[in-house]
N, C-alpha and C positions, 0 to 999 in steps of 0.2 A: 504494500500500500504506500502509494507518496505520501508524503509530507503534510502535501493540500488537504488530503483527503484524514486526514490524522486528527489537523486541527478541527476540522470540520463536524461538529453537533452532530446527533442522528435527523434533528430537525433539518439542516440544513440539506445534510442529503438526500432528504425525502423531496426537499423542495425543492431541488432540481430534478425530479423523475417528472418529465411532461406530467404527468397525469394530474400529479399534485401541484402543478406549481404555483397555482393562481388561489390556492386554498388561503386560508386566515392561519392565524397560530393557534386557535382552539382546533380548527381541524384539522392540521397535522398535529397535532398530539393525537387526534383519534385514531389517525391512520397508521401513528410511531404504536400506537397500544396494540394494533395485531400484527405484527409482522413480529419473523422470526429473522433469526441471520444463520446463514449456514457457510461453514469453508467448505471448499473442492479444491483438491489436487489438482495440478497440470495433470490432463488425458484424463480424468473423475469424468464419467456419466452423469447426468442429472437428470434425465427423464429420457427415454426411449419413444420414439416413435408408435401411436397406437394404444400408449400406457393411458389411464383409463386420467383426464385432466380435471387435476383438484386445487392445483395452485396458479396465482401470478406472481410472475420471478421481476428482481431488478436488480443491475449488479451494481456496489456497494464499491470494489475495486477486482481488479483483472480483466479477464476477456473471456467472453462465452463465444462458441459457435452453434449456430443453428443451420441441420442439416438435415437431408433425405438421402436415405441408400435404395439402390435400384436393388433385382430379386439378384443382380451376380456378385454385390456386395460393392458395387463401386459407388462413393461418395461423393454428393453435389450440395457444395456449402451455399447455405441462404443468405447470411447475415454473421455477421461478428460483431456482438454489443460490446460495447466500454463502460467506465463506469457512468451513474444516471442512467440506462440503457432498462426501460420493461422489455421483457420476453415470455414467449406462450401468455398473449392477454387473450387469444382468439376461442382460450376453452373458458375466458370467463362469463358466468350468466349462467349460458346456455349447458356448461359443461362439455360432455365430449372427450373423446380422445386425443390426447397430443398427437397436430398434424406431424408434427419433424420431431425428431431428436437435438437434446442440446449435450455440448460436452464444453468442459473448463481448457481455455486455449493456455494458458497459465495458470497458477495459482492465485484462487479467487475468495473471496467474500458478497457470499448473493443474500439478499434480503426476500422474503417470502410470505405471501399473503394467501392464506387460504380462503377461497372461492367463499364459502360457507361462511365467515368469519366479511370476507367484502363484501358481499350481499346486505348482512346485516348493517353494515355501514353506509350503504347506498340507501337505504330505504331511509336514514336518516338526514342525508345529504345529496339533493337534488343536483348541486354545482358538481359534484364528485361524478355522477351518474353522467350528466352532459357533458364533463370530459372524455368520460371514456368511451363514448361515442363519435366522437371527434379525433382520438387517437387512432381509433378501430377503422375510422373511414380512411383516414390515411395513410393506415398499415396496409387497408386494401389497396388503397390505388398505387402504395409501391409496388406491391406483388403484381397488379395490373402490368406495370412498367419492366418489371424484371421479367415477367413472361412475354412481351412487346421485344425486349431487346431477344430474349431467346430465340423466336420465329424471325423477327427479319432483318436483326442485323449478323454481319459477318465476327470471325474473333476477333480480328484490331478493334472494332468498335465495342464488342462488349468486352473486351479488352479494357479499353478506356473509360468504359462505365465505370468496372468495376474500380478503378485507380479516382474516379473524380468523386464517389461514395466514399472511399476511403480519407479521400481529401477532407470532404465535408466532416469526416467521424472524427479525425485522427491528426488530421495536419495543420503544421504550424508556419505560419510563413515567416523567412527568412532573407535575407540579401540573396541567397541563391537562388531561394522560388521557395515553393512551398513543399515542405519538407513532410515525407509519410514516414513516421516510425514502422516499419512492418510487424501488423499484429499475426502474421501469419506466416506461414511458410509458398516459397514456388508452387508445390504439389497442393496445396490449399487452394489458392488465388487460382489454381488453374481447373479447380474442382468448385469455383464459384461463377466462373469465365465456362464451365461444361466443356472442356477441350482436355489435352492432355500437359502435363508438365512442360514436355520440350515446345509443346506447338508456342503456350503462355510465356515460355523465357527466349522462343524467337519474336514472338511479339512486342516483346519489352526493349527485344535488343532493336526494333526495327523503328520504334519511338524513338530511342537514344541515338539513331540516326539520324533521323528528324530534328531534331534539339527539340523534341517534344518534353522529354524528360531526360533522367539523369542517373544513375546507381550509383549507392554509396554504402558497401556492406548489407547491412539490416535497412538500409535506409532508398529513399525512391522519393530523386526530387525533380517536382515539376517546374520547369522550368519556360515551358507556353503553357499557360491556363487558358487562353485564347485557343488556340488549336486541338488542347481534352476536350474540352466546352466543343468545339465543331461536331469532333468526332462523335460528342453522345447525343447531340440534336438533331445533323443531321440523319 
């Protein structure tokens, strides 16, 4: 856990989770009263695909992945949360089974809200209820967009999706450009991209011939924002 997040209240981190963030300080105290906190190990499971959904997750510090495996076991990652980051909100309410699998991409601290335990809290809290409709609308229209880029764009371009999300989640700008710590690995990014490792690290190389971007160890800096921004619109 950094620093930031050490000094930081539990109220404080609640109030940075979208969901809560518009609440008063009597209502996040409500929301601080059911939540649990749980560690996971770097590669920890935290719910499997299919497993019957009874919680809303938010990470506290580290990095989750959310993912689907096909029937021959190969893996196609959804999303990588950071910290403030809900995940599986989609079996809240309604219940259901977890659409994806999450796993701890690092060693993490996830905060947990049992469905049963939120409901009661909704009934008391109308503003709580209308966020989380407004989060859900727009968790859908990402998954709209992430299946948009699937059908009709090529890998450079969901190539570059996937690096200007990451941007948005994770990066920092710099005199260089705007700096991506990588929360992930090649074989990752190339399992969120639906291709294979080598086709994703010839894509990377064929950006950095571009002066699209740049490599730096663990690190991937963009250096046209103007030209990612192309590649994900048009």
């Amino acid at each position: 856990m950094d620093a930031l997040t050490q000094l930081m209240s539990e109220i404080d981190i609640i109030k940075k989770i979208p969901l809560f963030s518009e609440l008063e300080p009597k209502e996040l105290e409500q929301v601080k009263n059911i939540y649990l906190l749980r560690k996971y190990k770097k590669g920890q499971i935290i719910f499997i695909e299919g497993e019957p959904g009874e919680a809303v997750y938010f990470v506290k510090s580290g990095k989750i992945k959310i993912y689907k495996s096909d029937a021959e076991g190969r893996e196609y990652i959804l999303h990588i949360f950071g910290p403030g980051n809900i995940f599986a909100e989609t079996v809240l309410l309604g219940g259901g089974p977890y659409p994806a699998s999450a796993e701890a991409v690092e060693d993490s601290i996830v905060g947990i809200i049992q469905n049963q335990d939120l409901e009661e809290l909704l009934k008391k809290n109308t503003d709580i209820a209308l966020k989380i409709m407004k989060i859900l609308s727009n968790r859908l229209r990402e998954s709209q967009e992430k299946l948009m880029n699937f059908v009709f764009r090529d890998t450079f371009d969901r190539t570059a999706c996937a690096l200007h999300r990451m941007a948005l989640d994770y990066g920092t700008k710099t005199p260089r450009g705007i700096e991506i710590e990588l929360p992930i690995t090649r074989t990752e990014l190339a399992a969120m991209v639906g291709t294979s490792r080598e086709t994703v690290t010839r894509m990377l190389s064929e950006m950095k011939r571009k002066g699209i971007i740049n490599m730096d160890r663990q690190k991937i800096i963009i250096k046209n924002e103007r030209e990612l921004m192309r590649c994900v619109r048009d």
